[in-house]
Structures are given as structure tokens and as C-alpha cells.
N, C-alpha and C positions, 0 to 999 in steps of 0.2 A: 452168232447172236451175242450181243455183249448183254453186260447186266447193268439192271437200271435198278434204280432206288428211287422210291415214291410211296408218298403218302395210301396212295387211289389205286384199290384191287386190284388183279391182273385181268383182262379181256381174254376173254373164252380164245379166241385166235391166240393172242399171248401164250395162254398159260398152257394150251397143245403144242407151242412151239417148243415151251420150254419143257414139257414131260416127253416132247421127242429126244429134244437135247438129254435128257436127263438116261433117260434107256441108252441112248445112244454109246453112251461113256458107262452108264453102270450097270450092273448086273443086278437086281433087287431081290431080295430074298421074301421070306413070306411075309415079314410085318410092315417092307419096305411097301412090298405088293396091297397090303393090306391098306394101309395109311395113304396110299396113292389112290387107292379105289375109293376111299371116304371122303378125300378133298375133292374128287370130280364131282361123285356124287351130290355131295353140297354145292357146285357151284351153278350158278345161274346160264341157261343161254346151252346146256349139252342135251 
């Protein structure tokens, strides 16, 4: 997945893509976990 720049939110499909990607490669600790679990939570479409 490359990365894109834009103005217009991420789509729900997008933005699991990119929190796959994102675990994939890091390991998140508790506030990483934490701040991850607030942006889903807030987004529209989960």
C-alpha cells in the first residue's frame, strides 16, 4: 500500500488497511493502543 495525500478523510476500507499495515510493522504499546482504539472509535462506517 503506498501512501497518498489528500485533502478527504480516509474510508473505513482505507483506513483498516492502513491500521493492518500499521501493526504489521509495529508493535504499539499502551497509549499507542490507546490513541488507536479512539480514532476507530470516532470514525464513521465501523
Amino acid at each position: 500500500m503506498e501512501a497518498r495525500f489528500a485533502d478527504a478523510p480516509l474510508t473505513m476500507p482505507e483506513r483498516l488497511d492502513a491500521t493492518a499495515t500499521l501493526l504489521d510493522h509495529w508493535t504499539l504499546g499502551a497509549r499507542e493502543s490507546a490513541a488507536l482504539v479512539r480514532r476507530m472509535v470516532g470514525a464513521e462506517g465501523l
